[in-house]
PyMOL commands that place a pseudoatom at each C-alpha (Angstrom):
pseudoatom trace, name=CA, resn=UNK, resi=1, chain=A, elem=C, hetatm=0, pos=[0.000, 0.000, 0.000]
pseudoatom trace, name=CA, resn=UNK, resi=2, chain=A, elem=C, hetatm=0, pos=[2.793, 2.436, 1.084]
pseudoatom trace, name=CA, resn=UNK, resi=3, chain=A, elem=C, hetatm=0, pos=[4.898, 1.599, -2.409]
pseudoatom trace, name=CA, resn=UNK, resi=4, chain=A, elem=C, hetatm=0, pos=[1.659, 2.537, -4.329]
pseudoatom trace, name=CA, resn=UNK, resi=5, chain=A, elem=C, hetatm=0, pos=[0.868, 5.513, -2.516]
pseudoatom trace, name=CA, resn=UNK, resi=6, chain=A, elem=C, hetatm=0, pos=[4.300, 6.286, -3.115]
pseudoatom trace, name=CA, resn=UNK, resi=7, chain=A, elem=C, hetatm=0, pos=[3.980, 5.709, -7.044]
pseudoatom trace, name=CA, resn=UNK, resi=8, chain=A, elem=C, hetatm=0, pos=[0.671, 7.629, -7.221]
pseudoatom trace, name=CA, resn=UNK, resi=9, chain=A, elem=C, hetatm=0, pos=[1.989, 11.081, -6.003]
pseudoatom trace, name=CA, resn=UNK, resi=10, chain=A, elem=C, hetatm=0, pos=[5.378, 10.324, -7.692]
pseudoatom trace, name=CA, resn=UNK, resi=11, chain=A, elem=C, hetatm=0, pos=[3.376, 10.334, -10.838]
pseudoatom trace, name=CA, resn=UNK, resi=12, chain=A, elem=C, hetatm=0, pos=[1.134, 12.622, -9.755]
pseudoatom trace, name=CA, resn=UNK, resi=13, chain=A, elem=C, hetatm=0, pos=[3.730, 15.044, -9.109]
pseudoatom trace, name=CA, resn=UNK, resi=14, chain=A, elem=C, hetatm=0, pos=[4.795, 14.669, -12.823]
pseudoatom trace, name=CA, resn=UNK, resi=15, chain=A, elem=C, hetatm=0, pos=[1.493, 15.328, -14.163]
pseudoatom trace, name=CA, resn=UNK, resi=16, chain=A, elem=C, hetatm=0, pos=[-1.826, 16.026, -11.903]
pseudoatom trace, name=CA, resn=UNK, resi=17, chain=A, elem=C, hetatm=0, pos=[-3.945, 15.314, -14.599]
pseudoatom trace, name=CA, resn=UNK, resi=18, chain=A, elem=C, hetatm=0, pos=[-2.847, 11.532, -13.751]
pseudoatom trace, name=CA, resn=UNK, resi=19, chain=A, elem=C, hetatm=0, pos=[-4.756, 11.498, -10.534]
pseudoatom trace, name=CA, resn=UNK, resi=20, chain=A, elem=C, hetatm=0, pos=[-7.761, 13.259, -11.624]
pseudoatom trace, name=CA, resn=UNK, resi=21, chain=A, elem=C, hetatm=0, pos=[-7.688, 10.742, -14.444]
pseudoatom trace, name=CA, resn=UNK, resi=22, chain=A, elem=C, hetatm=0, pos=[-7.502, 7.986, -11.766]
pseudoatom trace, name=CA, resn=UNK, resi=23, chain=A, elem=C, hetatm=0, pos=[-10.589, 9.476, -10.007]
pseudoatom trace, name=CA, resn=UNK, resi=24, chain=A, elem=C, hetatm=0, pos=[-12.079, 9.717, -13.349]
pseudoatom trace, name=CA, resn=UNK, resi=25, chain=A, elem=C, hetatm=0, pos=[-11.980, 13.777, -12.898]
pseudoatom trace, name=CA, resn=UNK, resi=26, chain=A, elem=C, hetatm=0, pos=[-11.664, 14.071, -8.996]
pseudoatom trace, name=CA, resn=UNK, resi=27, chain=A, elem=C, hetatm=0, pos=[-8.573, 14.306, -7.247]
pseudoatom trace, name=CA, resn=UNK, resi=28, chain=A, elem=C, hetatm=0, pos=[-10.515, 12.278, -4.442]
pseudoatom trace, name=CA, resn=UNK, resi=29, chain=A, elem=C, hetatm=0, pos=[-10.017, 8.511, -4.610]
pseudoatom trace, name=CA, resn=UNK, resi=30, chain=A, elem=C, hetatm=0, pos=[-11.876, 7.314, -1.521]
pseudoatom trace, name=CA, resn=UNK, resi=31, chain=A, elem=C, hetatm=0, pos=[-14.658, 5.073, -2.090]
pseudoatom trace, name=CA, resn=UNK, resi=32, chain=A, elem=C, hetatm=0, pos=[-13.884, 5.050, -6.131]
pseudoatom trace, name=CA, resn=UNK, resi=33, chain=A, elem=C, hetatm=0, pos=[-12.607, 1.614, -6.517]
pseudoatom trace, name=CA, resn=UNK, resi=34, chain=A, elem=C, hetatm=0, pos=[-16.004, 0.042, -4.661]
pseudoatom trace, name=CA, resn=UNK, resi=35, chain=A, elem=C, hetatm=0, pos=[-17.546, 0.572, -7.891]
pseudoatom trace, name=CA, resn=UNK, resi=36, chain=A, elem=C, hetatm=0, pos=[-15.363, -1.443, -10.428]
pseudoatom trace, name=CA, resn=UNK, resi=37, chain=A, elem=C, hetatm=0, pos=[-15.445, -3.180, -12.748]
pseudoatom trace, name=CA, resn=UNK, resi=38, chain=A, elem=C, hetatm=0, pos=[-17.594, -0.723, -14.530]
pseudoatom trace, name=CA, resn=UNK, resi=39, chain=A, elem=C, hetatm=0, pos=[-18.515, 0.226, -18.664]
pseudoatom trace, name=CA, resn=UNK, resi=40, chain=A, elem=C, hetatm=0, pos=[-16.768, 3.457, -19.712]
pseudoatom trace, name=CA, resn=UNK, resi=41, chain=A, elem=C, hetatm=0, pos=[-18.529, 4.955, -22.079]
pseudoatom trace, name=CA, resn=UNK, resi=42, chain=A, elem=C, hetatm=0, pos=[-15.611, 7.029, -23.644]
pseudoatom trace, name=CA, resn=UNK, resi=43, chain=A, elem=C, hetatm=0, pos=[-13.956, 3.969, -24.356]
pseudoatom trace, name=CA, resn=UNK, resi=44, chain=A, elem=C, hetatm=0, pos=[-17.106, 1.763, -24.956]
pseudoatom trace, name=CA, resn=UNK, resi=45, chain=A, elem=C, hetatm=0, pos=[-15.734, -0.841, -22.841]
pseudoatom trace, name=CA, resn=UNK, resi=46, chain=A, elem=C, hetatm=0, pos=[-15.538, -2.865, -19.481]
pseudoatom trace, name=CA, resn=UNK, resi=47, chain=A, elem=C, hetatm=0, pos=[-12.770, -1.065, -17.316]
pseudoatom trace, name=CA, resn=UNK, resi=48, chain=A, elem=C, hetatm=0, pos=[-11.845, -2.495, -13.783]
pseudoatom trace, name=CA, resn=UNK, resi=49, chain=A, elem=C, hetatm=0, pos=[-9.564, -0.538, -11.870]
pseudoatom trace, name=CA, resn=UNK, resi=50, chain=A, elem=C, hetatm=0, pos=[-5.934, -2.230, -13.613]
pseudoatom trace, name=CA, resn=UNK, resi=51, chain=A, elem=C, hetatm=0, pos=[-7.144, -1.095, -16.115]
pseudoatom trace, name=CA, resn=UNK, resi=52, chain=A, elem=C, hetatm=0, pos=[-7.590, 2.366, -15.346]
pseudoatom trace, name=CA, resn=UNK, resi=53, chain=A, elem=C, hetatm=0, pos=[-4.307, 2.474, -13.955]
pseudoatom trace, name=CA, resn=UNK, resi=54, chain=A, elem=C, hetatm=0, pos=[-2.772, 1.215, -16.958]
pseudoatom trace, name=CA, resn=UNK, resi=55, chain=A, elem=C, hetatm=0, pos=[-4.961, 3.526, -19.580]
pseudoatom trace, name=CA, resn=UNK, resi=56, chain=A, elem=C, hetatm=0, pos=[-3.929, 6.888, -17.232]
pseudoatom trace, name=CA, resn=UNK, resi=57, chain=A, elem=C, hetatm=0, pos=[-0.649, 6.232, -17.118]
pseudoatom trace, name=CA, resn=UNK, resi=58, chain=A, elem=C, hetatm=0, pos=[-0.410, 5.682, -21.029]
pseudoatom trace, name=CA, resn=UNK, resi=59, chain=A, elem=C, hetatm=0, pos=[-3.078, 8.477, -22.126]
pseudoatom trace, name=CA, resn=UNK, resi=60, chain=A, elem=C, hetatm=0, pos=[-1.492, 11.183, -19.195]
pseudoatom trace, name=CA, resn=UNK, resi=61, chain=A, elem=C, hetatm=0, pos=[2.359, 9.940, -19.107]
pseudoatom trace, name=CA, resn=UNK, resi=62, chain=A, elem=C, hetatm=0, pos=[3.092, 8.115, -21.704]
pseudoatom trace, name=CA, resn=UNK, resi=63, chain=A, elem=C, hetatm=0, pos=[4.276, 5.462, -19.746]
pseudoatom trace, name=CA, resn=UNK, resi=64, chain=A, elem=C, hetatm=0, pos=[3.330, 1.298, -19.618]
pseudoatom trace, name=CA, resn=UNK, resi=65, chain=A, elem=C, hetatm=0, pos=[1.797, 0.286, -16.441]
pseudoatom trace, name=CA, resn=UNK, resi=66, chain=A, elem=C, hetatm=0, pos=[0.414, -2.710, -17.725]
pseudoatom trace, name=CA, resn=UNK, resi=67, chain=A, elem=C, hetatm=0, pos=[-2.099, -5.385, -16.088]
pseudoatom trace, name=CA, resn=UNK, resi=68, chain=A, elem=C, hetatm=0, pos=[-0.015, -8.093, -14.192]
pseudoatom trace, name=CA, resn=UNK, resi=69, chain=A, elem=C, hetatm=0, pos=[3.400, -5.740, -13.751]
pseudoatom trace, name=CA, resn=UNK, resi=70, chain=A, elem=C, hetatm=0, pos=[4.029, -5.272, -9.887]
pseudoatom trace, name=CA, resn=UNK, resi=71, chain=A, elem=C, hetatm=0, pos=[3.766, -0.824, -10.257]
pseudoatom trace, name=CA, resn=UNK, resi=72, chain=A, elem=C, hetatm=0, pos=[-0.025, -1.398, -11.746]
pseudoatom trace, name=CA, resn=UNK, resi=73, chain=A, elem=C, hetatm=0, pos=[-0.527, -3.973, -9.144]
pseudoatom trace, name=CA, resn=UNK, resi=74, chain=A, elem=C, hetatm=0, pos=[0.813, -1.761, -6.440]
pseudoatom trace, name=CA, resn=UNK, resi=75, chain=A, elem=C, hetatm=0, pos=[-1.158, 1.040, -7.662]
pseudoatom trace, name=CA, resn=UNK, resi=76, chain=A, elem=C, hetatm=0, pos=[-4.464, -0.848, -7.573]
pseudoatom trace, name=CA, resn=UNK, resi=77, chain=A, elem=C, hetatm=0, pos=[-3.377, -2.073, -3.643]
pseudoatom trace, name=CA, resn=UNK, resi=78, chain=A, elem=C, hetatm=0, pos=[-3.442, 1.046, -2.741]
pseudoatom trace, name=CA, resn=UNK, resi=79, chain=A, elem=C, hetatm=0, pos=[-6.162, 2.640, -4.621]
pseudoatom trace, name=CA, resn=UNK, resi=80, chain=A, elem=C, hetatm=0, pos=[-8.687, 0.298, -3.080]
pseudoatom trace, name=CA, resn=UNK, resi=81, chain=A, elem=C, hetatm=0, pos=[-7.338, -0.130, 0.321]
pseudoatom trace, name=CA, resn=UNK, resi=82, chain=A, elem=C, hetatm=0, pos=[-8.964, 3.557, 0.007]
pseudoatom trace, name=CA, resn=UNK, resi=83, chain=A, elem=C, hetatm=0, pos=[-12.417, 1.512, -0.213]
pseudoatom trace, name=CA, resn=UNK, resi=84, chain=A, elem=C, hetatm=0, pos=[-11.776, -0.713, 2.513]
pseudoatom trace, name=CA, resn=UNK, resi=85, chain=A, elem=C, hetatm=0, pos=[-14.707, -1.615, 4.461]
pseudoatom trace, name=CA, resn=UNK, resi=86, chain=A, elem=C, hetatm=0, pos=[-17.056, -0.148, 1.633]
pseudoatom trace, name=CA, resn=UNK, resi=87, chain=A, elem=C, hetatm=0, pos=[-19.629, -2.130, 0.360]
pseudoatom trace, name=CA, resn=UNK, resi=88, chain=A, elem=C, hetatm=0, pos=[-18.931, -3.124, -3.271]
pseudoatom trace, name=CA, resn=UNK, resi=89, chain=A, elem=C, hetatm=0, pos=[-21.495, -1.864, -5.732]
pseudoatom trace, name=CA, resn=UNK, resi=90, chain=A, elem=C, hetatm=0, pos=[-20.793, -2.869, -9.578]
pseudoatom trace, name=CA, resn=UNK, resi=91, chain=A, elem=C, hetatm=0, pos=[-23.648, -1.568, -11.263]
pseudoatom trace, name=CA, resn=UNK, resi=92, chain=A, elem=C, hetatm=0, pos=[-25.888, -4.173, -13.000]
pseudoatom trace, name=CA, resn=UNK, resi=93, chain=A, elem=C, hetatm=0, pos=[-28.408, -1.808, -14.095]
pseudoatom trace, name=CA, resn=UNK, resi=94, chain=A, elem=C, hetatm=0, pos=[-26.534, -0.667, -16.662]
pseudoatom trace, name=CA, resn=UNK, resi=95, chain=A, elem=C, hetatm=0, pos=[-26.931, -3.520, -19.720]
pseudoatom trace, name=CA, resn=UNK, resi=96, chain=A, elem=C, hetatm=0, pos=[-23.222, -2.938, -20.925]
pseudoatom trace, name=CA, resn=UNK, resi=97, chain=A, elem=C, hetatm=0, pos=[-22.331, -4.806, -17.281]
pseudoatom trace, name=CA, resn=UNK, resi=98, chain=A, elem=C, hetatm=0, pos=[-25.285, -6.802, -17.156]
pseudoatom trace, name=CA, resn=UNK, resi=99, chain=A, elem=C, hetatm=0, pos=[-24.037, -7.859, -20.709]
pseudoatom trace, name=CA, resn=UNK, resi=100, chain=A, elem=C, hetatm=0, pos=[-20.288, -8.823, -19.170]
pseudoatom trace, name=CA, resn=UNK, resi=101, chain=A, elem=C, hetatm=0, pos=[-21.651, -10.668, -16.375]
pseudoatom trace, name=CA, resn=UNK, resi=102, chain=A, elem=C, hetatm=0, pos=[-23.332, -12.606, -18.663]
pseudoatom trace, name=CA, resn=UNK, resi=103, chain=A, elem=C, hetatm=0, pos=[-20.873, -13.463, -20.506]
pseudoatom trace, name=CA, resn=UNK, resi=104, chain=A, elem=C, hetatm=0, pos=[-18.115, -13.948, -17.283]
pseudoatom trace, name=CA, resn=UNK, resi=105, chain=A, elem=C, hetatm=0, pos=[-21.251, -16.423, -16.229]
pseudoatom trace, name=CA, resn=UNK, resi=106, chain=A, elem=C, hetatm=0, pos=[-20.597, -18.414, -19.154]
pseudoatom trace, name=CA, resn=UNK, resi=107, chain=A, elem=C, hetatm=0, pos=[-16.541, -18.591, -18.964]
pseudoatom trace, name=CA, resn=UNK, resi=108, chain=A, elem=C, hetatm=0, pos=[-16.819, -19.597, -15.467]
pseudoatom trace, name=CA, resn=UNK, resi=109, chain=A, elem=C, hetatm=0, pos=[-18.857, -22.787, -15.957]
pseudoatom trace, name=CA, resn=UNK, resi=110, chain=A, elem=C, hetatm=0, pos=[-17.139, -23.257, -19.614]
pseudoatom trace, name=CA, resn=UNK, resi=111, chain=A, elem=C, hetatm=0, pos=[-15.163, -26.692, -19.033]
pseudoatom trace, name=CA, resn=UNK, resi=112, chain=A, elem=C, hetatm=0, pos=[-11.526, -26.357, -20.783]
pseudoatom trace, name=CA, resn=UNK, resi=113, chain=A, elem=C, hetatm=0, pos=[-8.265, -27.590, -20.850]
pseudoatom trace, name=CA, resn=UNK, resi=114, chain=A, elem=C, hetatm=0, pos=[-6.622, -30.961, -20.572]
pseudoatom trace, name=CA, resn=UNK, resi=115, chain=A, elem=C, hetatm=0, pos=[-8.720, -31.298, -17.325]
pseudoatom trace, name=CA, resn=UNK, resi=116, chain=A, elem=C, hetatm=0, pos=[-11.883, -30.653, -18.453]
pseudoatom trace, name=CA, resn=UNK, resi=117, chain=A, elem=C, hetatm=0, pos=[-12.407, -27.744, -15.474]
pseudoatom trace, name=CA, resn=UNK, resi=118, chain=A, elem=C, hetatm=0, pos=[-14.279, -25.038, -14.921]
pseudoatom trace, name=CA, resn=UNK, resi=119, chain=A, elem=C, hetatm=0, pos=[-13.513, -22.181, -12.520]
pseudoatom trace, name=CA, resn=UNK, resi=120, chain=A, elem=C, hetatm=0, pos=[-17.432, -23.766, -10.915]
pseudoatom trace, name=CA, resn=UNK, resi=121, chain=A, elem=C, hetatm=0, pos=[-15.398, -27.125, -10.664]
pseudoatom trace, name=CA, resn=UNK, resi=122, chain=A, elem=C, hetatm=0, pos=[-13.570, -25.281, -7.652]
pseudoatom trace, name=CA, resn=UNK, resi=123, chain=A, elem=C, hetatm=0, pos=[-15.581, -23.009, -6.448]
pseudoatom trace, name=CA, resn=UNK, resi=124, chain=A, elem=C, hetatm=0, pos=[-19.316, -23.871, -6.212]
pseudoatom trace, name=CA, resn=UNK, resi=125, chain=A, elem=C, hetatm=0, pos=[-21.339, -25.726, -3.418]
pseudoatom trace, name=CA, resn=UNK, resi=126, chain=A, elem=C, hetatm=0, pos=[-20.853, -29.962, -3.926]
pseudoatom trace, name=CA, resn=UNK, resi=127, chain=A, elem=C, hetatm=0, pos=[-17.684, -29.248, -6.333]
pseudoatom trace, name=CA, resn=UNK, resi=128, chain=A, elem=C, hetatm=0, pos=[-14.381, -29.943, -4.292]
pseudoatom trace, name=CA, resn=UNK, resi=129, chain=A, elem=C, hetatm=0, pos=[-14.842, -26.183, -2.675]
pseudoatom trace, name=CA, resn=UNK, resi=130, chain=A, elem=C, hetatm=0, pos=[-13.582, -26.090, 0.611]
pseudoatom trace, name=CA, resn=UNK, resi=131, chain=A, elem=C, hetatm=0, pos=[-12.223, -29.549, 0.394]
pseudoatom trace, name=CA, resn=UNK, resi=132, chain=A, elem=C, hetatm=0, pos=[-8.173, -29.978, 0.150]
pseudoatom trace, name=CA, resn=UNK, resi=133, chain=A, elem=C, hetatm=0, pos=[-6.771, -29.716, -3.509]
pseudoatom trace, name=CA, resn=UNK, resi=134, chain=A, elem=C, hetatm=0, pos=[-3.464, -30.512, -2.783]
pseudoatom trace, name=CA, resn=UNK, resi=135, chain=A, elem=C, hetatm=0, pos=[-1.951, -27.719, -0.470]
pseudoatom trace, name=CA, resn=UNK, resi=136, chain=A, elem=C, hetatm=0, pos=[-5.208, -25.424, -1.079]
pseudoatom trace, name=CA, resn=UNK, resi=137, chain=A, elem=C, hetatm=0, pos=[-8.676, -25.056, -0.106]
pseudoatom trace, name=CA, resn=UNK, resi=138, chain=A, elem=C, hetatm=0, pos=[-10.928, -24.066, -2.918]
pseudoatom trace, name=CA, resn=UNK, resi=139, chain=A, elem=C, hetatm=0, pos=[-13.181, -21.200, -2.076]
pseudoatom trace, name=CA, resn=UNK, resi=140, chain=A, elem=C, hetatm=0, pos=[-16.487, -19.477, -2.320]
pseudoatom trace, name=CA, resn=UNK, resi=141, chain=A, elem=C, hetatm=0, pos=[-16.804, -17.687, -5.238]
pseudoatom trace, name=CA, resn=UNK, resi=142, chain=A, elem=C, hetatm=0, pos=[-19.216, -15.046, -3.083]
pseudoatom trace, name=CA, resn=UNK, resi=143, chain=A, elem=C, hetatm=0, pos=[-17.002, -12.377, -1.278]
pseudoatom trace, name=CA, resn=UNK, resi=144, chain=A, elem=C, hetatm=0, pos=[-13.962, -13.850, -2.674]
pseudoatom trace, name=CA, resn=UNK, resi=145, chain=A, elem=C, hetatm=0, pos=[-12.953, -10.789, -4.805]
pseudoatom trace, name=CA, resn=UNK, resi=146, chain=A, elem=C, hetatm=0, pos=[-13.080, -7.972, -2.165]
pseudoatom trace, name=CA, resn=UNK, resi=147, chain=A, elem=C, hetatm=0, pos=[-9.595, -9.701, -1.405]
pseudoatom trace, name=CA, resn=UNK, resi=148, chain=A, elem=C, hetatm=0, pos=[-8.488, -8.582, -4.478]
pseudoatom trace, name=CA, resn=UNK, resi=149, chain=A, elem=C, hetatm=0, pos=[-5.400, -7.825, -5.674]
pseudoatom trace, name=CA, resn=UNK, resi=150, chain=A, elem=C, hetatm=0, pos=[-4.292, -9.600, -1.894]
pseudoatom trace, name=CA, resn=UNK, resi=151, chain=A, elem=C, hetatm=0, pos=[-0.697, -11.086, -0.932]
pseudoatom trace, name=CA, resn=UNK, resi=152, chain=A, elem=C, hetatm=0, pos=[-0.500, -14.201, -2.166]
pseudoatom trace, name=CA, resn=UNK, resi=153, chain=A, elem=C, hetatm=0, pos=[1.847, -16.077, 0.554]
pseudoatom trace, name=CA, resn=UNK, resi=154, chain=A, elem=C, hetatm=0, pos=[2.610, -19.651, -1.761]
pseudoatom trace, name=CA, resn=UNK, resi=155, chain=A, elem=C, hetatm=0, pos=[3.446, -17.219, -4.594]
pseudoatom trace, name=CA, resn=UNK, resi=156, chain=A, elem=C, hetatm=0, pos=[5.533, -14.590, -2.118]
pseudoatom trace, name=CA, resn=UNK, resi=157, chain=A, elem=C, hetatm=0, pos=[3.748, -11.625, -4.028]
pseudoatom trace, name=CA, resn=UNK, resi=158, chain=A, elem=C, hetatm=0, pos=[0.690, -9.974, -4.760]
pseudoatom trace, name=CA, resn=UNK, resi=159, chain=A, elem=C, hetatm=0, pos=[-1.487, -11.117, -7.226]
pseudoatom trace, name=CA, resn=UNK, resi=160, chain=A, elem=C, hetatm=0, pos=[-4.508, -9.258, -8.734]
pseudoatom trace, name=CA, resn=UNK, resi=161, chain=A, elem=C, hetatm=0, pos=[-7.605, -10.790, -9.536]
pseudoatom trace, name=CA, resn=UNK, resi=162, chain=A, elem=C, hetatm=0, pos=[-6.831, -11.615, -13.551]
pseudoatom trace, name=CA, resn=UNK, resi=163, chain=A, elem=C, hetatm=0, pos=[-3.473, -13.303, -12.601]
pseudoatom trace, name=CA, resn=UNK, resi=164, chain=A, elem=C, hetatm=0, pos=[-5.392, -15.344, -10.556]
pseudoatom trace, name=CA, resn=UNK, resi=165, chain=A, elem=C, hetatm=0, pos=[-7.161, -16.342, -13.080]
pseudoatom trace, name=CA, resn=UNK, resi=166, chain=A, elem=C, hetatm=0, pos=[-4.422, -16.921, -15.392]
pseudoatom trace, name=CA, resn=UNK, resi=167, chain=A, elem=C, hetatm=0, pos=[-2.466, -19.237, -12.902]
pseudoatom trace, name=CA, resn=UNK, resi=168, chain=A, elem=C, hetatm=0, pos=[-5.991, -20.789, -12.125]
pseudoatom trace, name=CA, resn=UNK, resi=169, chain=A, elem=C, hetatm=0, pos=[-5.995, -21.557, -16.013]
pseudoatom trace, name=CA, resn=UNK, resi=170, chain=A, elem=C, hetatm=0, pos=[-2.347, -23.162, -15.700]
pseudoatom trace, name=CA, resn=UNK, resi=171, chain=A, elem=C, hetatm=0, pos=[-3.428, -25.517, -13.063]
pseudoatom trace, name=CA, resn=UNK, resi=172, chain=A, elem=C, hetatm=0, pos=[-6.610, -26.426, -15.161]
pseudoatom trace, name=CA, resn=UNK, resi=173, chain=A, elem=C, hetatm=0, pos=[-3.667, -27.568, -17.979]
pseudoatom trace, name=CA, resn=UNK, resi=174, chain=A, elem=C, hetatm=0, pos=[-5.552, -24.692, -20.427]
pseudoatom trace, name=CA, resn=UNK, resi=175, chain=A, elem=C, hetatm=0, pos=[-4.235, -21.480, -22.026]
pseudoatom trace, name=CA, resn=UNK, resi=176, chain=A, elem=C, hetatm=0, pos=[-4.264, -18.721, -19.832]
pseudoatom trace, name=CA, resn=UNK, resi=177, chain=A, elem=C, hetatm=0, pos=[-4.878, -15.246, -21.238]
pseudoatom trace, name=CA, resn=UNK, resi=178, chain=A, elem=C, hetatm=0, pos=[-2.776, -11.933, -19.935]
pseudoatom trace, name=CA, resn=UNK, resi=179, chain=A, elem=C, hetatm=0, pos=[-4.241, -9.712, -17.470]
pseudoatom trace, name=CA, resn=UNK, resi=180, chain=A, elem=C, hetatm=0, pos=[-6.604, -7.148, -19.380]
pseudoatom trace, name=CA, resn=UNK, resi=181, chain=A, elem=C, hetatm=0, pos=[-7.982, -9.949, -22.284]
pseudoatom trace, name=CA, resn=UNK, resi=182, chain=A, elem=C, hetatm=0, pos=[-11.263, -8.636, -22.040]
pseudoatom trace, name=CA, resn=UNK, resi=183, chain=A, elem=C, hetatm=0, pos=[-12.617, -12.199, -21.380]
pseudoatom trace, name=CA, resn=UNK, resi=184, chain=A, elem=C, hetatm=0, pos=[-10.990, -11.483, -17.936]
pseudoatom trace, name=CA, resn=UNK, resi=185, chain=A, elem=C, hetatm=0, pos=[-12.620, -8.678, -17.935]
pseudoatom trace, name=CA, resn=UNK, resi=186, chain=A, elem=C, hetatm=0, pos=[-15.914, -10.120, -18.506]
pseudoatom trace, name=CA, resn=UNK, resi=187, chain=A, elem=C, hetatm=0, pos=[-14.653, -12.703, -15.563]
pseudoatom trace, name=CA, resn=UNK, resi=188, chain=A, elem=C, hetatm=0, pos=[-14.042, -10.326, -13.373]
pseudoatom trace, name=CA, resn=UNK, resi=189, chain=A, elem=C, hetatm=0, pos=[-16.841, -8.415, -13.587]
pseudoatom trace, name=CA, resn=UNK, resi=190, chain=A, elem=C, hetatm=0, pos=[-19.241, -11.567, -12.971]
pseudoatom trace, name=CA, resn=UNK, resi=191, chain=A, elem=C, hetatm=0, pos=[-17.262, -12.950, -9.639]
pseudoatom trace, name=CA, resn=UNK, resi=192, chain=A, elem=C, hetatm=0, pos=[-16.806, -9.321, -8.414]
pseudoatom trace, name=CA, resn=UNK, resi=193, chain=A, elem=C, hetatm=0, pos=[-21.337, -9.064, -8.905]
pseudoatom trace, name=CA, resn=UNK, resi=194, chain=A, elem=C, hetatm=0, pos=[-20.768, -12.389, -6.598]
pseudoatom trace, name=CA, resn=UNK, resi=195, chain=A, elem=C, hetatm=0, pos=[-19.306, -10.066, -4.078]
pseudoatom trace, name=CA, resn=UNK, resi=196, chain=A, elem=C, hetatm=0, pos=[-22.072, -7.331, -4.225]
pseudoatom trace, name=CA, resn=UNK, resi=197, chain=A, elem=C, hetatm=0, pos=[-22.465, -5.578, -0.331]
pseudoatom trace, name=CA, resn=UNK, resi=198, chain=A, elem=C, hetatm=0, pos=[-19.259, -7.252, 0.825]
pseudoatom trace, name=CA, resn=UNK, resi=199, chain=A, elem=C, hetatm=0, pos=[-17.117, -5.024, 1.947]
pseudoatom trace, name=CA, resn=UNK, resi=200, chain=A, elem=C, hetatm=0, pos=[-14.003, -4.052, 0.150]
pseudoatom trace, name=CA, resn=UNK, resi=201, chain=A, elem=C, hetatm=0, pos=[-10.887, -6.384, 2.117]
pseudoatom trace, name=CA, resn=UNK, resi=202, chain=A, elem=C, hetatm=0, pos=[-7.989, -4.451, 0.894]
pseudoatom trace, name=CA, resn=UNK, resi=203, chain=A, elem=C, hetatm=0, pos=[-5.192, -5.209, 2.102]
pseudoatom trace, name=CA, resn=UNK, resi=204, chain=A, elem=C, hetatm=0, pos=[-5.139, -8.562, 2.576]
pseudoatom trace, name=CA, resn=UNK, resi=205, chain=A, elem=C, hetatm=0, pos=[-3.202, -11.988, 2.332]
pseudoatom trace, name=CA, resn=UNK, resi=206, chain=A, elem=C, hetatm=0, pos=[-3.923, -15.490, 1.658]
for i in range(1, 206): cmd.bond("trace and resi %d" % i, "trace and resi %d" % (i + 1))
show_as sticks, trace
zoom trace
């Protein structure tokens, strides 16, 4: 958190208009990240808040934060532990989400890989969630991405929520995408609707 505080007002102090960008024209962060993933309509597209990072950084700096890179990751730490015990509200009224969720729906209870796995094969009630897998206890899908991006203690590093994914698709024995594939995206945004008025656990460590 302190290391992306840090970045933020080093960058900031290069160009202001990187904050305001951040807090999508408000210099005040608090409570912002709560409400991701979200459709901008400027960009007619699903943005969570990596990617917001990332486009801000490249649109105000000229500068590659990407999604998965420890500065975005750091960033996005920080920028929601400034939601922390805020309910999280992605808003499904809005068809463009509604739309994504669908769609995240169907990727999470698509079987693929040399496994034949879903992300439900883990994570739903009478699949092997909260029975051992090895060294690790799947969970809940419901709650489980207020954690997120959270210390990740067998990895030694924080993780975001799409590189999760991606090292959930590894295990599965099926290609993983890179953070920001907008079928993450679409992921995302359905698992984070499963976490709807739980409130935002950043920081955190599993």
């Amino acid at each position: 958190v302190d290391e992306g505080q840090a970045l933020v007002k080093k960058l900031a102090a290069r160009n202001p208009a990187f904050l305001s960008c951040l807090g999508e024209g408000s210099t005040e962060l608090k409570g912002k990240a709560a409400t991701y993933p979200k459709f901008d309509e400027a960009l007619e597209r699903i943005v969570t808040v990596e990617a917001r990072i990332e486009l801000c950084a490249k649109t105000v700096l000229k500068e590659d934060l990407a999604q998965g890179k420890p500065p975005n990751t750091k960033i996005s730490v920080y920028f929601k532990s400034l939601s922390a015990g805020m309910p999280i509200k992605v808003d499904l009224s809005d068809e463009n989400v509604m739309q994504a969720y669908r769609r995240g729906e169907e990727l999470f209870y698509r079987k693929t890989g040399q496994l034949n796995f879903a992300c439900a094969s883990c994570h739903t009630p009478g699949s092997i969630m909260g029975h051992k897998l090895r060294g690790e206890t799947p969970t809940t899908p419901f709650g489980d991405a207020a954690h997120y991006p959270t210390y990740r203690t067998p990895v030694g590093a924080l993780e975001s929520i799409q590189e999760r994914f991606a090292r959930c698709h590894g295990q599965m024995r099926t290609q993983g995408l890179k953070p920001g594939d907008p079928a993450y995206a679409d992921l995302e945004v359905f698992v984070t609707v499963l976490s709807n008025g739980y409130p935002v656990s950043v920081p955190s460590a599993r």
